[in-house]
C-alpha positions in Angstrom: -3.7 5.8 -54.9 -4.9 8.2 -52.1 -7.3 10.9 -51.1 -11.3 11.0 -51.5 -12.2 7.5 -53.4 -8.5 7.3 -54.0 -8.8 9.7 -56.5 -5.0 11.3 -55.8 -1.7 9.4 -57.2 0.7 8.5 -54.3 3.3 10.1 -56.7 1.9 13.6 -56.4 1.1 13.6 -53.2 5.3 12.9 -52.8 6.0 15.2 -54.9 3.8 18.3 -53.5 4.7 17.3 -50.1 8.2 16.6 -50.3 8.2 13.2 -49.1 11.2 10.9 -50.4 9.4 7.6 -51.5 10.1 4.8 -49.8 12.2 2.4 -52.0 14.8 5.7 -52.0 14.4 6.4 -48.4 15.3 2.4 -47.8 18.6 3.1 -50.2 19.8 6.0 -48.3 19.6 4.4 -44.7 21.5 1.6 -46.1 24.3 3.7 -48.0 23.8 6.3 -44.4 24.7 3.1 -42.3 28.2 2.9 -44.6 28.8 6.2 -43.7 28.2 5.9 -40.1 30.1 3.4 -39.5 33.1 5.7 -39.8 31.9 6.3 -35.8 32.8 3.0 -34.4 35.5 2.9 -32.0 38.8 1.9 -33.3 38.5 -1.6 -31.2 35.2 -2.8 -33.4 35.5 -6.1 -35.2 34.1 -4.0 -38.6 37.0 -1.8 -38.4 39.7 -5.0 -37.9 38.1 -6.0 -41.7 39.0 -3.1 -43.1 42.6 -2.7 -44.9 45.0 -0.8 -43.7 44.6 1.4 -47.0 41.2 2.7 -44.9 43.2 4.2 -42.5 42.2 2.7 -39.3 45.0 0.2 -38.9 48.7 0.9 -38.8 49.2 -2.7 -39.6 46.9 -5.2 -41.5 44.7 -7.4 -38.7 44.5 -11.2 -39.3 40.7 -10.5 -40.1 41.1 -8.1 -43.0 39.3 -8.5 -46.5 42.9 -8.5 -48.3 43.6 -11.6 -46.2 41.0 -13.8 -46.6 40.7 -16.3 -49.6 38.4 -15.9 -52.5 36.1 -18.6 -50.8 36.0 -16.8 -47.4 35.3 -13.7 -49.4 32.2 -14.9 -51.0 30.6 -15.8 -47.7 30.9 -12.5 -46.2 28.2 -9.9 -46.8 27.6 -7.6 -49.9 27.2 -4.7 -47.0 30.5 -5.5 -45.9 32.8 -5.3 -48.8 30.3 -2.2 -50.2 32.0 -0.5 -46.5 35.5 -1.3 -47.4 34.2 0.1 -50.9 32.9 3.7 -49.3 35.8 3.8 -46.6 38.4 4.1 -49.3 36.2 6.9 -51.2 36.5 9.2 -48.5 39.0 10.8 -46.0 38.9 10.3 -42.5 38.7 13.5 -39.8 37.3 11.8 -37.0 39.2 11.9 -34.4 37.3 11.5 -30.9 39.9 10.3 -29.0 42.4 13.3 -28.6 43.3 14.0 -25.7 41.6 17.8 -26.4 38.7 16.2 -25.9 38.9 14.0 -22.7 36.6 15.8 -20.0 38.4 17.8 -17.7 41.3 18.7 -20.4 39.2 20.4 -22.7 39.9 24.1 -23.4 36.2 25.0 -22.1 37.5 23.1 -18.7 41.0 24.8 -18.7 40.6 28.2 -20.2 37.0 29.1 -20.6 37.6 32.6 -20.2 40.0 33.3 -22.8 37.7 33.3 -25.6 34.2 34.6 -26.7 32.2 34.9 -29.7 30.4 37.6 -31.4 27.3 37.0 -33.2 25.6 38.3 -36.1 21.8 38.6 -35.4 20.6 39.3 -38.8 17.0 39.5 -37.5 17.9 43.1 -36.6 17.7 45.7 -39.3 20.2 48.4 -38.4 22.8 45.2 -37.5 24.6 45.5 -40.5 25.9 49.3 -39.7 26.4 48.6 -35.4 28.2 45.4 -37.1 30.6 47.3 -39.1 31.2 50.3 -36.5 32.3 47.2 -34.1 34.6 46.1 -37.0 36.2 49.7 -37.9 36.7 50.4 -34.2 38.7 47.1 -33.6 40.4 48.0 -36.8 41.4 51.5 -35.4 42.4 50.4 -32.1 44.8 47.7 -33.5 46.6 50.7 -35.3 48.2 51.6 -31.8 48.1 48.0 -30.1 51.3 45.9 -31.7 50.3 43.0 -29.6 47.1 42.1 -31.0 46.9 40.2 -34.6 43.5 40.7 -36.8 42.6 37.2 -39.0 40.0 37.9 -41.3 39.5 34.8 -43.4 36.7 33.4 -45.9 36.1 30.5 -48.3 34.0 29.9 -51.4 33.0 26.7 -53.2 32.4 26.5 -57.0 32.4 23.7 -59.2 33.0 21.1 -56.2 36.5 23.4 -55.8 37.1 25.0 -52.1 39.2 27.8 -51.6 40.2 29.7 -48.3 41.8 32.5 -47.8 42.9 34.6 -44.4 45.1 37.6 -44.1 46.6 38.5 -40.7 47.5 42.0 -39.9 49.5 43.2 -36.9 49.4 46.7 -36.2 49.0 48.6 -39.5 50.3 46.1 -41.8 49.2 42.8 -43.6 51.8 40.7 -42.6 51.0 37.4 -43.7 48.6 35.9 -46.4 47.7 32.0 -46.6 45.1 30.4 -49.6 44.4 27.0 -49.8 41.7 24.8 -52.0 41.1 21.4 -52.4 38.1 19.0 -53.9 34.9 17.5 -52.1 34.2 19.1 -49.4 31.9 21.5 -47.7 31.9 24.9 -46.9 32.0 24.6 -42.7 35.2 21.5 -43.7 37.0 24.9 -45.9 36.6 27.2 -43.2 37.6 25.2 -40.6 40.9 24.6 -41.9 41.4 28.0 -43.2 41.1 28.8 -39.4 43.1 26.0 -38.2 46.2 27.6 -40.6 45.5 31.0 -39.9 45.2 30.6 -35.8 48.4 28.2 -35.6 50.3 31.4 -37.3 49.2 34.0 -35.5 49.6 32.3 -32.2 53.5 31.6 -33.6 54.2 35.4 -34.4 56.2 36.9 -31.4 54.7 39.2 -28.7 51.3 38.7 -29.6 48.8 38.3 -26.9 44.9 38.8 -28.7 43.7 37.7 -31.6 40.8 38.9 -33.1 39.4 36.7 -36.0 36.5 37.8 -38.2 34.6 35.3 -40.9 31.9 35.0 -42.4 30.0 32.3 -40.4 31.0 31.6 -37.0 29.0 27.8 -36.7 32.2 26.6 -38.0 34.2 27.2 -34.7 31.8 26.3 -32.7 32.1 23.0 -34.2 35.5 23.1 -32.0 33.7 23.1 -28.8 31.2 20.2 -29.8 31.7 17.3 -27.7 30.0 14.8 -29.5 31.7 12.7 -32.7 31.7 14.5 -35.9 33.9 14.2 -39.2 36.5 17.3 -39.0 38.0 16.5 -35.2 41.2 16.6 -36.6 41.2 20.2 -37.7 39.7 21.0 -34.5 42.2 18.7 -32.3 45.0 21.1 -33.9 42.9 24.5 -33.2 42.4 23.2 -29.3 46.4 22.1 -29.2 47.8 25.6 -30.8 45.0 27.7 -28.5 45.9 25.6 -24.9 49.8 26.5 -25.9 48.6 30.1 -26.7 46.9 30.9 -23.1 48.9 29.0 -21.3 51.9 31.5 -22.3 50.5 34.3 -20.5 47.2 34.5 -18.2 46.1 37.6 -20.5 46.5 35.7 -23.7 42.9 36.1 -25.8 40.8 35.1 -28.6 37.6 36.9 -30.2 36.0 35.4 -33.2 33.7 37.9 -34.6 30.6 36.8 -37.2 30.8 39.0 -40.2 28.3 38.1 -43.2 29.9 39.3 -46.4 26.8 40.8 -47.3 27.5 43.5 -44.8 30.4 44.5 -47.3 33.0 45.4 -44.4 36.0 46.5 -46.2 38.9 44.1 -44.6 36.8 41.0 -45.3 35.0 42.3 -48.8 38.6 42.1 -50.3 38.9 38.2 -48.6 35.7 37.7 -49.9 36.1 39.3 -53.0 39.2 37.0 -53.9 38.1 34.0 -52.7 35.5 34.0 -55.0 37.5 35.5 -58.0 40.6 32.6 -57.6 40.8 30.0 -60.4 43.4 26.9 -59.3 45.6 26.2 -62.2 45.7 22.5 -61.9 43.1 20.1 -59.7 43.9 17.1 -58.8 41.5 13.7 -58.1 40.6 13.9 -54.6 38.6 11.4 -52.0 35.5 13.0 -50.3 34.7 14.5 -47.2 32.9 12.7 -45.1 29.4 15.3 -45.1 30.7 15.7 -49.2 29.8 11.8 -49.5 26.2 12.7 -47.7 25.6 15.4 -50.2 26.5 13.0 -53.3 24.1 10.5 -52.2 21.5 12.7 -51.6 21.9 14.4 -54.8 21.8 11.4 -56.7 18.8 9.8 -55.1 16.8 13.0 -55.5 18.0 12.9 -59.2 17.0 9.6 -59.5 13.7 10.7 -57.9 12.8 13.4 -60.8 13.7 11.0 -63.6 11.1 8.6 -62.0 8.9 11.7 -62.0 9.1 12.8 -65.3 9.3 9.3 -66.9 6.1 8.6 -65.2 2.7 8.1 -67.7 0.4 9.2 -65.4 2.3 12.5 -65.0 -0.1 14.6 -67.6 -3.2 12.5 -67.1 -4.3 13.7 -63.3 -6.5 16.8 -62.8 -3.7 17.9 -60.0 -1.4 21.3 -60.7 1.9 20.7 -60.1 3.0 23.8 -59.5 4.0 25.9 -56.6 3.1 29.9 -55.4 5.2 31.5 -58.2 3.3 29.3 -61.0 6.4 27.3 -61.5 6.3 23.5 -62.2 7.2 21.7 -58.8 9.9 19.0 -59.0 10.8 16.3 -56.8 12.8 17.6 -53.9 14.3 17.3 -50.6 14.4 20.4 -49.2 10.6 20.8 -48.2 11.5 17.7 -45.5 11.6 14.6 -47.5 14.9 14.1 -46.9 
Protein backbone atom coordinates (compact mmCIF):
# COMPACT_ATOMS: atom_id res chain seq x y z
CA UNK A 1 0.00 0.00 0.00
CA UNK A 2 0.89 3.65 -0.83
CA UNK A 3 -0.23 7.23 -0.84
CA UNK A 4 -1.93 9.31 2.07
CA UNK A 5 -2.21 6.73 5.21
CA UNK A 6 -1.48 4.12 2.56
CA UNK A 7 -4.70 4.43 1.36
CA UNK A 8 -3.56 3.53 -2.65
CA UNK A 9 -2.80 -0.30 -3.78
CA UNK A 10 0.81 -0.58 -5.06
CA UNK A 11 -1.00 -2.43 -8.03
CA UNK A 12 -2.81 0.69 -9.25
CA UNK A 13 -0.43 2.95 -8.84
CA UNK A 14 1.55 0.28 -11.52
CA UNK A 15 -0.91 0.11 -13.53
CA UNK A 16 -1.81 4.04 -13.92
CA UNK A 17 1.71 4.75 -14.20
CA UNK A 18 3.01 2.17 -16.32
CA UNK A 19 5.55 0.85 -14.19
CA UNK A 20 6.40 -3.02 -14.74
CA UNK A 21 6.37 -4.60 -11.15
CA UNK A 22 9.25 -5.77 -9.96
CA UNK A 23 9.19 -9.61 -9.87
CA UNK A 24 8.60 -9.13 -14.00
CA UNK A 25 11.16 -6.46 -14.33
CA UNK A 26 13.79 -9.10 -12.44
CA UNK A 27 12.48 -11.84 -15.22
CA UNK A 28 13.19 -9.70 -18.11
CA UNK A 29 16.83 -8.64 -17.10
CA UNK A 30 17.56 -12.21 -16.63
CA UNK A 31 15.94 -13.62 -19.98
CA UNK A 32 17.67 -9.70 -21.54
CA UNK A 33 21.10 -11.06 -20.26
CA UNK A 34 20.44 -14.40 -22.63
CA UNK A 35 19.89 -12.28 -25.31
CA UNK A 36 22.91 -10.15 -24.82
CA UNK A 37 25.10 -12.44 -24.64
CA UNK A 38 24.77 -12.94 -28.35
CA UNK A 39 27.45 -9.61 -28.10
CA UNK A 40 30.36 -11.37 -26.67
CA UNK A 41 33.34 -11.73 -28.79
CA UNK A 42 33.78 -14.95 -30.49
CA UNK A 43 36.98 -15.75 -28.09
CA UNK A 44 34.65 -15.75 -24.72
CA UNK A 45 34.63 -18.95 -22.70
CA UNK A 46 30.47 -18.71 -22.80
CA UNK A 47 30.54 -18.93 -26.48
CA UNK A 48 33.27 -22.16 -26.34
CA UNK A 49 30.05 -23.86 -24.29
CA UNK A 50 27.92 -23.45 -26.87
CA UNK A 51 27.42 -26.27 -29.67
CA UNK A 52 28.35 -25.81 -32.76
CA UNK A 53 24.45 -26.07 -33.82
CA UNK A 54 24.55 -22.21 -32.21
CA UNK A 55 26.56 -21.06 -34.83
CA UNK A 56 29.53 -19.69 -33.20
CA UNK A 57 31.94 -22.56 -33.70
CA UNK A 58 32.85 -24.18 -36.99
CA UNK A 59 33.98 -27.13 -34.97
CA UNK A 60 32.81 -28.37 -31.48
CA UNK A 61 35.40 -26.91 -28.52
CA UNK A 62 36.44 -29.38 -25.83
CA UNK A 63 34.23 -27.21 -23.38
CA UNK A 64 30.90 -27.58 -25.09
CA UNK A 65 27.51 -28.77 -23.34
CA UNK A 66 27.26 -31.80 -25.84
CA UNK A 67 30.59 -33.00 -24.48
CA UNK A 68 30.37 -33.01 -21.06
CA UNK A 69 28.93 -35.97 -19.05
CA UNK A 70 25.55 -35.96 -17.42
CA UNK A 71 27.39 -35.39 -14.04
CA UNK A 72 29.37 -32.42 -15.37
CA UNK A 73 26.14 -31.22 -16.66
CA UNK A 74 24.37 -31.04 -13.49
CA UNK A 75 26.98 -28.89 -11.90
CA UNK A 76 26.83 -26.15 -14.40
CA UNK A 77 24.25 -23.45 -14.07
CA UNK A 78 20.52 -23.35 -14.94
CA UNK A 79 21.49 -19.75 -16.67
CA UNK A 80 23.84 -21.58 -18.69
CA UNK A 81 22.06 -24.39 -20.42
CA UNK A 82 18.72 -21.75 -20.48
CA UNK A 83 21.61 -19.73 -23.04
CA UNK A 84 22.40 -22.69 -25.08
CA UNK A 85 18.38 -23.03 -24.86
CA UNK A 86 17.69 -19.22 -26.37
CA UNK A 87 20.83 -19.36 -28.82
CA UNK A 88 19.34 -22.18 -30.77
CA UNK A 89 15.76 -20.27 -30.89
CA UNK A 90 17.15 -17.50 -32.72
CA UNK A 91 19.35 -16.60 -35.83
CA UNK A 92 22.40 -14.89 -35.58
CA UNK A 93 23.19 -11.36 -37.75
CA UNK A 94 25.78 -10.06 -35.76
CA UNK A 95 28.54 -9.67 -37.33
CA UNK A 96 31.05 -6.90 -35.83
CA UNK A 97 34.03 -8.07 -37.07
CA UNK A 98 33.78 -7.45 -40.95
CA UNK A 99 36.16 -5.98 -42.30
CA UNK A 100 33.40 -3.04 -43.49
CA UNK A 101 33.56 -2.07 -40.26
CA UNK A 102 37.24 -1.73 -39.14
CA UNK A 103 37.94 2.17 -38.74
CA UNK A 104 39.55 3.59 -41.55
CA UNK A 105 37.91 0.93 -44.20
CA UNK A 106 34.50 1.91 -43.52
CA UNK A 107 32.53 3.38 -46.46
CA UNK A 108 32.02 6.74 -44.40
CA UNK A 109 36.12 6.74 -44.33
CA UNK A 110 36.48 5.78 -48.01
CA UNK A 111 33.58 7.27 -49.90
CA UNK A 112 31.72 9.63 -47.73
CA UNK A 113 30.66 11.57 -50.58
CA UNK A 114 28.96 9.21 -52.65
CA UNK A 115 25.87 9.03 -50.77
CA UNK A 116 23.25 11.25 -49.02
CA UNK A 117 19.95 10.91 -47.48
CA UNK A 118 16.73 12.69 -47.83
CA UNK A 119 14.49 13.07 -45.01
CA UNK A 120 10.93 13.25 -44.48
CA UNK A 121 10.14 15.95 -41.86
CA UNK A 122 6.57 15.25 -41.23
CA UNK A 123 6.40 18.15 -38.71
CA UNK A 124 5.78 20.30 -41.79
CA UNK A 125 2.35 20.48 -43.22
CA UNK A 126 2.77 21.23 -46.88
CA UNK A 127 5.75 18.27 -46.81
CA UNK A 128 3.75 15.77 -48.14
CA UNK A 129 3.12 17.75 -51.69
CA UNK A 130 7.19 19.44 -51.84
CA UNK A 131 7.82 15.52 -51.03
CA UNK A 132 6.06 14.17 -53.98
CA UNK A 133 7.08 17.05 -56.49
CA UNK A 134 10.80 15.87 -55.49
CA UNK A 135 9.69 12.33 -56.29
CA UNK A 136 7.86 13.07 -59.83
CA UNK A 137 10.80 15.26 -60.91
CA UNK A 138 13.43 12.44 -60.16
CA UNK A 139 10.88 10.17 -61.90
CA UNK A 140 10.86 12.55 -65.08
CA UNK A 141 14.45 13.15 -65.18
CA UNK A 142 15.19 9.39 -65.17
CA UNK A 143 12.98 9.09 -68.37
CA UNK A 144 16.08 10.71 -70.39
CA UNK A 145 19.05 9.49 -68.02
CA UNK A 146 19.64 5.48 -68.92
CA UNK A 147 22.38 5.45 -66.39
CA UNK A 148 20.55 5.98 -63.33
CA UNK A 149 18.32 2.94 -61.73
CA UNK A 150 15.16 4.03 -59.47
CA UNK A 151 14.63 1.22 -56.27
CA UNK A 152 11.47 1.86 -54.65
CA UNK A 153 10.95 -0.88 -52.14
CA UNK A 154 8.55 -1.49 -49.02
CA UNK A 155 7.67 -4.23 -46.55
CA UNK A 156 4.63 -5.14 -44.33
CA UNK A 157 4.21 -7.47 -41.40
CA UNK A 158 1.02 -9.35 -40.63
CA UNK A 159 0.42 -12.25 -38.65
CA UNK A 160 4.26 -12.50 -37.59
CA UNK A 161 4.74 -12.91 -41.72
CA UNK A 162 7.24 -10.25 -43.42
CA UNK A 163 7.16 -9.42 -46.86
CA UNK A 164 9.35 -7.08 -49.01
CA UNK A 165 9.14 -6.05 -52.13
CA UNK A 166 11.38 -3.53 -54.52
CA UNK A 167 10.96 -2.77 -58.14
CA UNK A 168 13.93 -1.22 -60.09
CA UNK A 169 13.33 0.80 -63.09
CA UNK A 170 15.96 2.07 -65.54
CA UNK A 171 14.93 4.57 -67.81
CA UNK A 172 11.19 4.21 -68.59
CA UNK A 173 10.85 0.62 -67.79
CA UNK A 174 10.40 -1.74 -64.73
CA UNK A 175 13.06 -3.95 -65.28
CA UNK A 176 13.31 -6.05 -62.49
CA UNK A 177 10.98 -7.11 -59.59
CA UNK A 178 12.25 -9.10 -56.28
CA UNK A 179 9.61 -10.15 -53.10
CA UNK A 180 10.73 -12.02 -50.34
CA UNK A 181 8.96 -12.95 -46.73
CA UNK A 182 9.97 -14.87 -44.06
CA UNK A 183 8.77 -15.43 -40.11
CA UNK A 184 9.84 -13.51 -36.83
CA UNK A 185 11.22 -10.65 -37.52
CA UNK A 186 10.79 -6.98 -37.51
CA UNK A 187 9.98 -4.44 -39.76
CA UNK A 188 13.62 -2.37 -39.85
CA UNK A 189 15.16 -6.64 -40.16
CA UNK A 190 12.43 -6.89 -43.66
CA UNK A 191 13.59 -3.69 -44.94
CA UNK A 192 16.90 -4.11 -44.62
CA UNK A 193 17.16 -7.04 -46.56
CA UNK A 194 14.73 -5.98 -49.09
CA UNK A 195 17.51 -3.23 -49.67
CA UNK A 196 20.36 -5.44 -49.31
CA UNK A 197 18.67 -7.55 -52.57
CA UNK A 198 17.54 -4.70 -54.39
CA UNK A 199 21.03 -2.59 -54.07
CA UNK A 200 23.35 -5.71 -54.94
CA UNK A 201 21.11 -5.88 -58.36
CA UNK A 202 21.10 -2.58 -59.31
CA UNK A 203 24.71 -2.05 -58.74
CA UNK A 204 25.13 -5.51 -61.09
CA UNK A 205 23.00 -3.99 -64.08
CA UNK A 206 25.49 -2.63 -66.76
CA UNK A 207 26.28 1.11 -67.30
CA UNK A 208 24.58 2.29 -64.35
CA UNK A 209 26.25 4.94 -62.36
CA UNK A 210 23.21 6.53 -59.64
CA UNK A 211 20.88 4.90 -57.83
CA UNK A 212 18.13 6.55 -56.42
CA UNK A 213 16.29 4.34 -53.73
CA UNK A 214 13.01 5.47 -52.16
CA UNK A 215 11.23 3.57 -48.94
CA UNK A 216 9.20 4.09 -46.65
CA UNK A 217 11.49 4.71 -43.61
CA UNK A 218 14.92 5.62 -44.02
CA UNK A 219 16.23 4.58 -40.05
CA UNK A 220 16.70 1.26 -41.60
CA UNK A 221 19.85 2.28 -43.69
CA UNK A 222 21.09 4.28 -41.39
CA UNK A 223 21.43 1.28 -39.33
CA UNK A 224 24.34 0.60 -42.10
CA UNK A 225 26.43 3.38 -40.87
CA UNK A 226 26.08 2.49 -37.07
CA UNK A 227 29.27 1.60 -35.60
CA UNK A 228 28.29 0.09 -32.63
CA UNK A 229 27.17 -3.94 -32.31
CA UNK A 230 23.65 -4.65 -33.37
CA UNK A 231 21.75 -7.85 -34.60
CA UNK A 232 21.42 -7.43 -38.61
CA UNK A 233 25.40 -6.65 -39.49
CA UNK A 234 25.28 -9.20 -41.81
CA UNK A 235 22.81 -7.60 -44.10
CA UNK A 236 24.62 -4.48 -43.67
CA UNK A 237 28.27 -6.09 -44.21
CA UNK A 238 26.83 -7.15 -47.79
CA UNK A 239 25.22 -3.49 -48.51
CA UNK A 240 28.82 -1.79 -47.46
CA UNK A 241 30.69 -4.76 -49.80
CA UNK A 242 28.32 -4.31 -53.04
CA UNK A 243 28.36 -0.19 -52.42
CA UNK A 244 32.56 0.05 -51.88
CA UNK A 245 32.65 -2.23 -55.36
CA UNK A 246 29.96 0.22 -56.80
CA UNK A 247 32.02 3.63 -56.22
CA UNK A 248 35.03 2.31 -56.61
CA UNK A 249 34.12 1.66 -60.42
CA UNK A 250 33.85 5.10 -61.33
CA UNK A 251 34.63 8.36 -59.17
CA UNK A 252 30.95 9.63 -60.18
CA UNK A 253 29.28 6.45 -59.13
CA UNK A 254 26.20 7.66 -56.57
CA UNK A 255 23.61 6.75 -54.14
CA UNK A 256 20.44 8.76 -52.86
CA UNK A 257 18.06 7.11 -50.52
CA UNK A 258 15.01 9.20 -50.35
CA UNK A 259 12.32 8.84 -47.08
CA UNK A 260 8.91 8.42 -48.63
CA UNK A 261 5.98 7.62 -45.94
CA UNK A 262 3.28 5.70 -47.75
CA UNK A 263 0.88 7.94 -46.38
CA UNK A 264 1.94 10.51 -48.83
CA UNK A 265 0.39 8.08 -51.52
CA UNK A 266 3.30 8.68 -54.21
CA UNK A 267 2.27 6.63 -57.09
CA UNK A 268 5.61 4.43 -57.81
CA UNK A 269 5.68 3.41 -54.11
CA UNK A 270 1.67 3.29 -53.46
CA UNK A 271 1.70 0.21 -55.92
CA UNK A 272 4.94 -1.36 -53.65
CA UNK A 273 2.98 -0.55 -50.83
CA UNK A 274 -0.17 -1.50 -52.10
CA UNK A 275 1.13 -5.12 -52.79
CA UNK A 276 3.08 -5.69 -50.06
CA UNK A 277 0.33 -5.48 -48.04
CA UNK A 278 -2.15 -7.33 -50.27
CA UNK A 279 0.53 -10.67 -50.71
CA UNK A 280 -0.66 -13.93 -49.00
CA UNK A 281 2.53 -16.63 -49.00
CA UNK A 282 1.14 -19.96 -50.00
CA UNK A 283 3.03 -22.08 -47.67
CA UNK A 284 5.12 -20.82 -44.30
CA UNK A 285 7.47 -22.64 -42.90
CA UNK A 286 8.78 -22.90 -38.90
CA UNK A 287 11.29 -20.32 -38.57
CA UNK A 288 13.93 -19.27 -35.55
CA UNK A 289 13.60 -15.65 -34.45
CA UNK A 290 15.24 -12.60 -34.99
CA UNK A 291 17.20 -11.49 -32.57
CA UNK A 292 14.94 -7.86 -31.64
CA UNK A 293 11.71 -10.63 -32.69
CA UNK A 294 12.91 -12.58 -29.39
CA UNK A 295 12.85 -9.10 -27.38
CA UNK A 296 9.32 -8.46 -28.59
CA UNK A 297 8.16 -12.07 -27.47
CA UNK A 298 9.35 -11.63 -24.09
CA UNK A 299 8.04 -8.46 -23.64
CA UNK A 300 4.71 -9.47 -24.89
CA UNK A 301 4.40 -12.25 -22.71
CA UNK A 302 5.51 -10.65 -19.52
CA UNK A 303 3.11 -7.73 -20.07
CA UNK A 304 0.46 -10.61 -20.72
CA UNK A 305 1.34 -12.16 -17.77
CA UNK A 306 1.07 -8.73 -16.16
CA UNK A 307 -2.80 -8.10 -17.08
CA UNK A 308 -3.80 -11.64 -16.02
CA UNK A 309 -2.24 -10.79 -12.56
CA UNK A 310 -4.34 -7.51 -12.95
CA UNK A 311 -7.47 -8.83 -13.66
CA UNK A 312 -7.22 -11.99 -11.36
CA UNK A 313 -6.60 -9.59 -8.62
CA UNK A 314 -9.55 -9.35 -5.64
CA UNK A 315 -8.89 -6.05 -4.74
CA UNK A 316 -9.38 -4.96 -8.33
CA UNK A 317 -13.26 -3.76 -7.74
CA UNK A 318 -12.92 -2.95 -4.08
CA UNK A 319 -10.65 0.46 -4.32
CA UNK A 320 -12.33 3.87 -4.71
CA UNK A 321 -9.52 4.52 -7.69
CA UNK A 322 -10.90 4.89 -11.62
CA UNK A 323 -9.05 2.99 -13.74
CA UNK A 324 -9.57 4.50 -16.65
CA UNK A 325 -7.77 6.79 -18.89
CA UNK A 326 -8.83 10.40 -20.92
CA UNK A 327 -11.15 8.65 -23.49
CA UNK A 328 -13.19 6.84 -20.44
CA UNK A 329 -11.63 3.58 -21.36
CA UNK A 330 -10.62 0.94 -18.74
CA UNK A 331 -6.68 1.25 -18.44
CA UNK A 332 -4.74 -2.07 -18.74
CA UNK A 333 -1.45 -2.99 -17.68
CA UNK A 334 1.06 -1.80 -20.19
CA UNK A 335 4.42 -1.00 -21.33
CA UNK A 336 4.26 1.63 -23.53
CA UNK A 337 3.71 4.54 -20.99
CA UNK A 338 7.56 3.64 -19.76
CA UNK A 339 7.40 0.60 -17.69
CA UNK A 340 9.17 -1.28 -19.83
Amino acid sequence: MVGTFKTSLLIYIEVITGLFPINLHLQKIGDRSQLRAHLLPLNHILRFLMSPSSGFLPHQHPLSLNTLTRRQCGLIKGHIVNMENCFNKIFLFFNSINPEFYPGNRIIDTHANHFSFHLFNKHISHNIKSCIQELDKIAIELLDDPSSALVVTDASIKNNVATSIAYIHVHDKLIMKTLHYTLNVMSTEAELFVIRCSINQATNISDISKIIVVMDSIHAVEKNFDLSSYPFQKYSASILKNLQTFFSCHPENYIEFWECPSYCNWHLHKVVNTETKSFRPTSIFLSKCSWYFSKKIECNDLVNKWKMTFQASDLKSTHFLDLIDGDNNLLKPSYIRGGL
